[in-house]
C-alpha distance (Angstrom), angle and dihedral (degrees) to the residues before:
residue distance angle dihedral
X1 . . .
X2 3.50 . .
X3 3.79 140.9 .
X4 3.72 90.1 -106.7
X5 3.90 94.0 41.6
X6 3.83 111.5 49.6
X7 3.60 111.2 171.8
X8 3.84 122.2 -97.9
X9 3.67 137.7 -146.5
X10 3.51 115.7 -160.0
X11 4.18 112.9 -172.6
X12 3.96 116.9 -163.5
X13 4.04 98.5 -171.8
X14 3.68 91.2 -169.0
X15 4.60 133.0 167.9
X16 3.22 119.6 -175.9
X17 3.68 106.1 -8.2
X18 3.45 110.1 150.7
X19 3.91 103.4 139.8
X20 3.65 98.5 44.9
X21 4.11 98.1 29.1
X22 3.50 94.1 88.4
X23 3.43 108.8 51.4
X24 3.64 90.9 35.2
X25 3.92 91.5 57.5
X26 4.23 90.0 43.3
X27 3.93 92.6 53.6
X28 4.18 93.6 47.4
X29 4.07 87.3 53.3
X30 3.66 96.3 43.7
X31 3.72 89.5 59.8
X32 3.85 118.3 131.6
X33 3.65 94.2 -125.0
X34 3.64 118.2 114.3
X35 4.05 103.1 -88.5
X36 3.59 94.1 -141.3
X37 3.90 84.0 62.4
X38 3.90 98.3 55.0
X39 3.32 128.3 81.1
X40 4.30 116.5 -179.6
X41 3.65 120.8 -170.6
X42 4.02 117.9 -178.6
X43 3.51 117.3 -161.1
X44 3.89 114.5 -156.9
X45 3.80 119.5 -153.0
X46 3.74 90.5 -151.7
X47 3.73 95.8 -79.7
X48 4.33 111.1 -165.1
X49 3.23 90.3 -169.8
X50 3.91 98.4 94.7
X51 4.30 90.4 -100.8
X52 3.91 91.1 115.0
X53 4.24 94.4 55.9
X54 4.15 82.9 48.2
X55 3.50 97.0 50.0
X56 3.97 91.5 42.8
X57 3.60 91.2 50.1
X58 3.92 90.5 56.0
X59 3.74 80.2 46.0
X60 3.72 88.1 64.7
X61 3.61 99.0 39.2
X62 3.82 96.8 55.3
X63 3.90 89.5 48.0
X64 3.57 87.7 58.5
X65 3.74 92.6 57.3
X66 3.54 122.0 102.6
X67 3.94 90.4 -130.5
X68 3.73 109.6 33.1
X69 3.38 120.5 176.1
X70 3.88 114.0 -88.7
X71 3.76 86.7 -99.0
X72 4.21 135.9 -14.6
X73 3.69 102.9 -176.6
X74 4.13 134.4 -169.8
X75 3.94 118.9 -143.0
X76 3.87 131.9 -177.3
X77 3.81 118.3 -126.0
X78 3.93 99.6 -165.6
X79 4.35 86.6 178.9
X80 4.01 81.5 60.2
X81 4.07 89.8 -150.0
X82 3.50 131.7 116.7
X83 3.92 105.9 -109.3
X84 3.83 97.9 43.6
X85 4.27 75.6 59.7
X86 3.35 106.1 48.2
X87 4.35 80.8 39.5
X88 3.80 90.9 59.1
X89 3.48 91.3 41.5
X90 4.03 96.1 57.6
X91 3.33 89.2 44.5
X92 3.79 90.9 65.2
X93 3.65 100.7 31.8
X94 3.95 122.7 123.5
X95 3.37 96.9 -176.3
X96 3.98 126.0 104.6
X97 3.74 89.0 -144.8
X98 3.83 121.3 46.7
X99 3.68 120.3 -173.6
X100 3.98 121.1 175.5
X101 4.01 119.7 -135.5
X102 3.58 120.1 -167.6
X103 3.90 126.3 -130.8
X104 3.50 84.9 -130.0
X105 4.15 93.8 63.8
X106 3.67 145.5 54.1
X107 3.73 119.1 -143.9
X108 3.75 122.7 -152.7
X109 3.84 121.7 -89.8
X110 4.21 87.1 -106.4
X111 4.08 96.2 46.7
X112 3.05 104.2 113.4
X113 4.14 99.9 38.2
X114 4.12 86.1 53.1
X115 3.38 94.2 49.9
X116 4.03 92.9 54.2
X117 3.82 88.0 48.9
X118 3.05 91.1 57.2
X119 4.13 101.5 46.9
X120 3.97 77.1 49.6
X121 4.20 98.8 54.8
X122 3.66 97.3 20.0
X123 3.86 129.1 84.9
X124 3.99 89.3 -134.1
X125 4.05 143.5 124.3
X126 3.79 86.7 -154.7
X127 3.34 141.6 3.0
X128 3.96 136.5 -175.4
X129 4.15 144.0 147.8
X130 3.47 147.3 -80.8
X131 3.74 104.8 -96.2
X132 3.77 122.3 -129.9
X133 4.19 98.0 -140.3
X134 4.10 98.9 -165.2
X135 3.65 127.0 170.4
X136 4.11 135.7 -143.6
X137 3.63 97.3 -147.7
X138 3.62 137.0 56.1
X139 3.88 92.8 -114.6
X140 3.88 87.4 37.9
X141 4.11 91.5 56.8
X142 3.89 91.1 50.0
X143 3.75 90.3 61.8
X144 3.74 96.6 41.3
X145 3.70 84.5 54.6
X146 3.61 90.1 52.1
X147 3.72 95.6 49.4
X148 3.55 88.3 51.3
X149 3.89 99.8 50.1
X150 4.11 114.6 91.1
X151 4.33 85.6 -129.2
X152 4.10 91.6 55.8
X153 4.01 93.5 50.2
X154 3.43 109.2 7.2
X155 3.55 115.6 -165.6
X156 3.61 94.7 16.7
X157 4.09 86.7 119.4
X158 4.16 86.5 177.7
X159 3.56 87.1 67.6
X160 3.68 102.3 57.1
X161 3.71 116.5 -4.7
X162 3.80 119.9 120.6
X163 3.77 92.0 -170.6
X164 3.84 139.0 94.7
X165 3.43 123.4 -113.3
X166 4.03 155.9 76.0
X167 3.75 119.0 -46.4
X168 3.70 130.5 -178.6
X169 4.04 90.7 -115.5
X170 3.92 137.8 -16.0
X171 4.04 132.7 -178.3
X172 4.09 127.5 -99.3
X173 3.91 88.6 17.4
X174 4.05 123.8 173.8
X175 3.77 118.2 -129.8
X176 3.81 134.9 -172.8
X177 3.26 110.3 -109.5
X178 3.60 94.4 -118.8
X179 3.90 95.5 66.8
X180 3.47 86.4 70.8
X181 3.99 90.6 48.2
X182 3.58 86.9 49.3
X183 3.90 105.4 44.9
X184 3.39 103.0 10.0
X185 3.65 147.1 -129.0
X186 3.92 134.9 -37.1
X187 3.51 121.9 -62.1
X188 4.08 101.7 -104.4
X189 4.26 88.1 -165.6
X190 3.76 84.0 66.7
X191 3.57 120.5 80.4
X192 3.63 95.0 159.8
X193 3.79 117.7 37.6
X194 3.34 99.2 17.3
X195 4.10 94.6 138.8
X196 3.60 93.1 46.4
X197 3.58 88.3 55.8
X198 3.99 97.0 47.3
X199 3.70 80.2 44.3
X200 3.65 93.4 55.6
X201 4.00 94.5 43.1
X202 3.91 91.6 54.8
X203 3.65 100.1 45.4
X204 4.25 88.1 49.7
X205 3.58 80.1 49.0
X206 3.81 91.0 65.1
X207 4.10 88.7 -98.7
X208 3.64 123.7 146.5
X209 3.32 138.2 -142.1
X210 3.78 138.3 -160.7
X211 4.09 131.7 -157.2
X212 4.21 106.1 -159.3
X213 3.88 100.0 -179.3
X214 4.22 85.2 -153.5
X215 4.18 87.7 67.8
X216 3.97 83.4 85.4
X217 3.80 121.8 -179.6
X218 3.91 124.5 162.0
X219 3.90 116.0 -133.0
X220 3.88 122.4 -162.4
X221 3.77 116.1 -133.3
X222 3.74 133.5 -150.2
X223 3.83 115.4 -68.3
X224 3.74 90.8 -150.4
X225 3.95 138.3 63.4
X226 3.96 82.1 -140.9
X227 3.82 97.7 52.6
X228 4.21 81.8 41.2
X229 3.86 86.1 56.3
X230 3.68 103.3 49.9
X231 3.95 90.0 40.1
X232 3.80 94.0 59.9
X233 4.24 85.7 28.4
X234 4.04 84.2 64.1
X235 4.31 93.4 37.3
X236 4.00 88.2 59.7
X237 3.63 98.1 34.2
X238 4.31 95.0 52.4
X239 4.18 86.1 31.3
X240 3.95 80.3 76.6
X241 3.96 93.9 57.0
X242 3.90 91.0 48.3
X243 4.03 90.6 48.1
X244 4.14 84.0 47.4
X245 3.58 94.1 54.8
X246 3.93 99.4 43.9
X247 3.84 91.7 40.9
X248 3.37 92.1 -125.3
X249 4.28 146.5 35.1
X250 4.10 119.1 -76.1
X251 4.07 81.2 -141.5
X252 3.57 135.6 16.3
X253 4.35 87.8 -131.5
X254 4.12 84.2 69.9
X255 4.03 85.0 77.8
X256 3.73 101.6 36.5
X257 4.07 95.2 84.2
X258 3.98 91.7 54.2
X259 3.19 95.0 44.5
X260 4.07 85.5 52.6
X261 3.80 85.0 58.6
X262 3.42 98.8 45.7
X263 3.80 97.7 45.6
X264 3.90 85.5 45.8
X265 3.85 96.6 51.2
X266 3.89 89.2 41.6
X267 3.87 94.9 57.2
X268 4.24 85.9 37.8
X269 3.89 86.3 62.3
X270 3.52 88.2 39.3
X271 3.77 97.0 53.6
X272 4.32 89.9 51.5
X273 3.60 86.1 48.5
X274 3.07 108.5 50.7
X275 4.32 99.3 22.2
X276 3.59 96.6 -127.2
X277 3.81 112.6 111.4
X278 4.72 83.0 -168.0
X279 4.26 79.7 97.9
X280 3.70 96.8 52.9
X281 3.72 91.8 48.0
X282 3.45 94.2 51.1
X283 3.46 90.0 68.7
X284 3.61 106.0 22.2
X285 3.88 100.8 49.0
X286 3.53 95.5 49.8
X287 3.87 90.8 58.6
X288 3.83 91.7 44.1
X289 3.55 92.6 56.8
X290 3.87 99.0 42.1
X291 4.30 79.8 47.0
X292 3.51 88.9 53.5
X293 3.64 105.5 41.9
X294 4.02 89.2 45.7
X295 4.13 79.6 51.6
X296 3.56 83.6 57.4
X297 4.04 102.4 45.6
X298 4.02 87.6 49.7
X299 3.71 91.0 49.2
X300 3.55 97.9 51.0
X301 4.02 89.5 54.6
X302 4.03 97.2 36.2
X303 3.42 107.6 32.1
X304 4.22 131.0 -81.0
X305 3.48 97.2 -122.1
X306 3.87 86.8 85.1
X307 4.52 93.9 37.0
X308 4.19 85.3 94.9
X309 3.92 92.8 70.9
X310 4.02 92.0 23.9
X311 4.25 86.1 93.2
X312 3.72 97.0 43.0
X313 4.29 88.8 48.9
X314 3.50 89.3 53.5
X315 4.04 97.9 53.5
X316 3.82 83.3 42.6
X317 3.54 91.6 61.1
X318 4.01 99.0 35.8
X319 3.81 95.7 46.2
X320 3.42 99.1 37.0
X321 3.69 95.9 60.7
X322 3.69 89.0 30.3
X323 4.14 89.2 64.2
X324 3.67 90.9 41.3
X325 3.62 99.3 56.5
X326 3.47 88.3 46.2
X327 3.53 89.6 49.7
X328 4.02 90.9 46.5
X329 3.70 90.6 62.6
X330 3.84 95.2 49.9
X331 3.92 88.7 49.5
X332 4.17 96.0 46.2
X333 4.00 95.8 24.3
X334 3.99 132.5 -127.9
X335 3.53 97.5 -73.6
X336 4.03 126.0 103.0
X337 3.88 99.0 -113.7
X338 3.87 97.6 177.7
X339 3.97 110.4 -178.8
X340 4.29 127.0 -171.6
X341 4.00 109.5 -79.7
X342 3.76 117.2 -108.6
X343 3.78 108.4 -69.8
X344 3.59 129.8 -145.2
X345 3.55 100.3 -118.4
């Protein structure tokens, strides 16, 4: 290989996929990086939904080709979770840079060739994009919206920022391989989380990493307020394992939505108690109207068809992972319980 052409790994840890596989798969092997470079390995945690015939049909196709990429490769993940996956797929990688897609996405035709420029002029361990979450449905759009907006995530920078520059974690990154060699592999504990974590171990490791709004990738979202729910249900609930292990948060905006719910329920009980509803509303009004007026800031740059179900995403989100983090620290206790990373044995 070259100096300009390192090789690359890419690792779709995908389960059940079928709607999104294909054009997910088509956009990672109509990247502009040299094909002799890129090595893709997708690791299927025995979807039944139909994803493993498309994938093995693309399998055939590209074999058929007269210039196939140097290798496109189909793994089993029998613990059907993301960091076993992305684990397996390490394990087997070739390339000096790794970078992890999601079944769910579809990067841009020049992903993978920013993302090496950048390892190559950037002081960074990993870099990656701000995503573009869209939806297909009406209900689908409002929480993409919301995922996008600053007030639904916060400091999730990936999801919103159009700026350069480092950030404590982002989605779809690329790493050198020797980060992995260094700090190890995913956290297999974790099925939710499980890049925030490996995000937080490298950068208290002394790692950096680097957000270049131009690495662009589009990411699907839920097309229900009930799949929204458990997704952000799961985040809070497994963000309480990753803060165990570390000893402490990667951000102080991890705690904010529990403590939301608890200050919420706490002036609820309040309010019966005592019959005055003034203590419910001092916490509950001032969240509606931030809610709404966030509703109103999102619909004025997407469109106000959607601002209706803008407020109801937004407490979706918030209380969702709110009740799960509370619920995390009732399943795995109050005490630090910090356990070895994931080796790479």
């Amino acid at each position: 290989m070259t100096a300009h052409c390192p090789p690359v790994t890419i690792i779709l840890p995908i389960r059940n996929e079928a709607r999104y596989i294909e054009r997910c798969l088509n956009a990672v092997l109509a990247q502009t990086y040299p094909r002799e470079c890129l090595e893709i390995l997708v690791v299927d945690g025995m979807s039944d939904d139909g994803t493993r015939d498309i994938v093995e049909n693309i399998l055939v196709q590209v074999s058929n080709l007269q210039s196939p990429v140097s290798s496109l490769q189909l793994f089993d993940n029998p613990h059907r979770i993301v960091p076993t996956a992305l684990n397996r797929g390490i394990q087997n990688a070739r390339g000096e840079i790794v970078i992890r897609v999601d079944g769910h996405c579809v990067i841009a035709n020049d992903y993978v060739q920013r993302c090496v420029d950048d390892l190559n002029r950037v002081d960074a361990d990993c870099v990656g994009g701000a995503i573009e979450t869209i939806g297909e449905t009406y209900t689908a759009r409002s929480i993409a919206f919301a995922q996008s907006s600053p007030f639904g995530v916060g400091g999730a920078r990936f999801r919103y920022s159009t700026r350069a520059e480092y950030v404590d974690t982002l989605a779809f990154g690329a790493y050198r391989r020797e980060v992995f060699e260094r700090i190890g592999l995913f956290d297999e504990e974790l099925v939710r989380n499980q890049d925030d974590e490996f995000n937080f171990r490298l950068t208290r490791a002394g790692g950096k990493i680097w957000l270049d709004p131009q690495i662009k990738s589009v990411y699907y979202s839920r097309g229900t307020l009930r799949g929204l729910w458990k997704q952000y249900f799961e985040y809070g609930f497994w963000k309480v394992r990753v803060m165990q292990k570390h000893g402490r948060p990667a951000s102080l905006r991890h705690l904010v939505p529990a403590l939301f719910v608890l200050a919420l329920c706490g002036a609820l009980v309040t309010t019966l108690v005592t019959q005055q509803w003034l203590w419910f509303l001092l916490i509950a009004l001032p969240y509606v109207v931030a809610s709404v007026a966030a509703s109103v800031v999102v619909a004025a740059r997407r469109g106000w068809r959607n601002a209706p179900l803008l407020p109801f995403t937004f407490a979706t989100m918030h209380l969702a992972y709110g009740i799960g983090f509370l619920g995390g620290l009732a399943r795995f206790g109050l005490r630090a319980h910090v356990e070895p990373a994931a080796s790479n044995g």
